[in-house]
C-alpha positions, 0 to 999 in steps of 0.5 A, a space after each residue: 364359718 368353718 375359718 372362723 371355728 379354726 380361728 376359735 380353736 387356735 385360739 383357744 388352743 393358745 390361751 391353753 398354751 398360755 396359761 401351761 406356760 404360765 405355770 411352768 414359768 411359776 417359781 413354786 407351781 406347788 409348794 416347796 419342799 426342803 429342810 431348814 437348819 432353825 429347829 434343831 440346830 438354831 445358830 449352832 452351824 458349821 460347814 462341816 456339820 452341815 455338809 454332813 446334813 447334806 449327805 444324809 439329805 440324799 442318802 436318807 432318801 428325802 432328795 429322791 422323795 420331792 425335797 429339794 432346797 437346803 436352807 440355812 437360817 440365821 447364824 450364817 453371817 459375821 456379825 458385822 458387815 465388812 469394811 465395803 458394807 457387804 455381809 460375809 460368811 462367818 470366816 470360823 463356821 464357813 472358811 471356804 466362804 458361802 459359795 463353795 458351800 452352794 456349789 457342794 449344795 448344787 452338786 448333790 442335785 439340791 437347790 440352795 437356800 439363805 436367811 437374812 431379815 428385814 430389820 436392822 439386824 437378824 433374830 439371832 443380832 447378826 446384820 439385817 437387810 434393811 438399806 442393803 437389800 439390793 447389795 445383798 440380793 446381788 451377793 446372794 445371786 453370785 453366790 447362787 442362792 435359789 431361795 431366800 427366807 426374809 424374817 421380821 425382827 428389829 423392824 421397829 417403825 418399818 413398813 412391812 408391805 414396803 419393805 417386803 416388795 423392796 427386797 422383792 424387787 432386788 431380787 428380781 433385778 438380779 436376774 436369778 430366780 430366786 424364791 421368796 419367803 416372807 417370814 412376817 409371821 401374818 403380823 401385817 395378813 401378808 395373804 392379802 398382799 404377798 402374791 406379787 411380791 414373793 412365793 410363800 409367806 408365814 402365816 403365824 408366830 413359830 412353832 415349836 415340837 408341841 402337838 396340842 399345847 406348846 410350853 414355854 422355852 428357856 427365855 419364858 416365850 411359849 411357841 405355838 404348837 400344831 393344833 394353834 396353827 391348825 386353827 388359823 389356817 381354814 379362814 385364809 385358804 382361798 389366798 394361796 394356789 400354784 405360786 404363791 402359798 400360805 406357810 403354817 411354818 416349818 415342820 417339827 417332824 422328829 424333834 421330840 413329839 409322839 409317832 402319832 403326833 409327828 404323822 397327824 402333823 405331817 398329814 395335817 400340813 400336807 393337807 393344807 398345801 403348805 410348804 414342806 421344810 424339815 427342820 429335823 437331824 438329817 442324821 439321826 432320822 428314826 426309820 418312823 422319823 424317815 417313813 413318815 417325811 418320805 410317805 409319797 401319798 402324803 407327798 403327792 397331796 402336798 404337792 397336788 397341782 390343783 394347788 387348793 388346800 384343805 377346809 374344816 369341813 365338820 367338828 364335834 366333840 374333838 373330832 374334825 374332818 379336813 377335806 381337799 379338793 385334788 387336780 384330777 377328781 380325787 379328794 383328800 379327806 382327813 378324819 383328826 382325833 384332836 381330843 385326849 382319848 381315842 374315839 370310834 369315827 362313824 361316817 356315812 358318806 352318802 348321808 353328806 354333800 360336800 361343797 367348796 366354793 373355792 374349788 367349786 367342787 359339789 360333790 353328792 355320794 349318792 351320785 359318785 362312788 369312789 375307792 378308798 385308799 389310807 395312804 398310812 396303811 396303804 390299805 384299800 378300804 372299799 369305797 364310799 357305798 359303805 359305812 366307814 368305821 375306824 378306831 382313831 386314838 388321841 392326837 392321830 389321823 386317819 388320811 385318806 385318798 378318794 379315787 374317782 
């Protein structure tokens, strides 16, 4: 009997081993982190302006707060291939080539980040991937890409499934780990299938610097704002985790929005356990722009290891509750005032049970007390005995940390 019980252990032991290494071994065991050159700049990019964002990346203190790749989107290339079929950096944006622009990216302690899509040409018209995928995976890999964003356009009467697990395939056969961003926008639900083929997909059309209600652009096509992705988000949590994540888009933190609306979006995607990617001037940050990008207990929410994102759990009149399961015990919860004028939030804890059965988190307030912390304040608030009341104005949230 007792052999037996030390086989059962050991065991048990090494299953435990197994499925920490399994973890580890994850390309994106939480959801990754960096700043993408779109928002702000779209195809207007050069080395010079770029090493310049690369600099501020690491003094602005975003490297040192969990950032670490730096992606560059569409506009990188020429806009021909060359005469080998092979893409090339553009010679007049880049004219020490791409790989040196890595190694300048590598030597700040940054990982390095590509754009291509996979159509026949990119968004922007430059050459897209479709029939090259593995051509091009084996140049990203010399380059030393660590993460590939792959978009959607001029993909007329391709498979989006097929397409997407081939260029996935390419990259795993270089032999470098490459993360895998499937930018399909949720045309074809890629939650249902994309797991095995990359570490985040998009959910939605883009998002534009818009909290509530997006306007439409120069070319007559409207962006989604905050709130619109918001809403599509709850029903699909249960698909992503330690992996493999949902993408809301990237952030739109210091493009022009309000204070209060640039908190409520960071809070808000950091609830949902998305991908956190600036898309912001590194150089031109506000000391707002700064604390709200860097505020490490928004962070550590993001970027829980638990992996489970947050679910609406109560709506009235403008007003939401978003709560979030956290690794050891804590939860998140997070009071949104959505409507167009500030509101008092009353809320009796013990008077609600909150379930999750993704989580299987059963929780009863009358049975477990927990510590309040808003991690904007940084106050300590009481704890879950006693009646919350706040003041929460128009497009802002209230987030805070329940500490078992």
């Amino acid at each position: 009997m007792r052999r037996i019980f030390l086989f059962a252990c050991l065991a048990a032991c090494c299953a435990l081993q197994s499925f920490a290494q399994q973890k580890e071994n994850l390309l994106a065991p939480t959801p990754p982190m960096g700043w993408n050159s779109w928002n702000i700049f779209q195809t207007n990019i050069n080395e010079p302006l770029l090493k310049e964002m690369v600099d501020a990346y690491v003094s602005s203190g975003m490297r040192d707060a969990g950032y670490t790749y730096f992606v560059l989107d569409d506009g990188w290339m020429g806009m021909e291939r060359d005469q080998n079929g092979q893409l090339i950096a553009d010679p007049k944006k880049f004219p020490n080539g791409m790989k040196e622009f890595a190694d300048y990216v590598h030597s700040k302690g940054m990982k390095f980040g590509i754009y291509n899509c996979a159509g026949t040409k990119t968004c922007a018209g430059y050459p897209g991937t479709h029939g090259h995928e593995y051509e091009d995976a084996r140049l990203y890999a010399s380059w030393g890409v660590d993460y590939l964003k792959f978009d959607w356009c001029n993909a007329e009467g391709i498979e989006a499934k097929e397409a997407y697990k081939t260029m996935s395939l390419a990259l795993k056969a270089t032999g470098r780990p490459i993360v895998f961003s499937l930018c399909e926008w949720g045309s074809n639900r890629p939650w249902y299938w994309a797991a095995q083929d990359g570490q985040l997909w998009r959910t939605t059309g883009d998002i534009g610097p818009y909290f509530n209600k997006a306007e439409k652009n120069k070319d007559g096509w409207r962006p989604l704002s905050v709130l619109d992705i918001l809403d599509r988000q709850d029903s699909i949590r249960q698909y992503a985790g330690p992996g493999h994540w949902n993408d809301p888009d990237m952030l739109e933190v210091g493009n022009g929005m309000k204070f209060n609306e640039d908190k409520a979006h960071f809070s808000l995607w950091c609830m949902l356990a998305a991908p956190l990617m600036a898309g912001n001037n590194l150089e031109k940050m506000s000391p707002e722009t700064t604390g709200i990008l860097t505020n490490k207990d928004a962070i550590a929410i993001d970027q829980d290891p638990l992996g489970v994102g947050a679910f609406r759990y109560y709506q009235f009149d403008g007003i939401e509750i978003w709560v979030r399961p956290l690794a050891n015990g804590d939860i998140a919860v997070c009071f949104l005032n959505r409507s167009d004028r500030t509101q008092t939030v009353t809320y009796d804890w013990a008077a609600h049970l909150i379930n999750d059965k993704v989580s299987k988190m059963d929780i009863d307030f009358n049975q477990t007390t927990y510590k309040l912390k808003d991690i904007w304040s940084k106050q300590d608030l009481g704890t879950t005995k006693k009646l919350f009341k706040q003041v929460i104005p128009s497009n802002d949230v209230i987030v805070l940390r329940l500490i078992k």
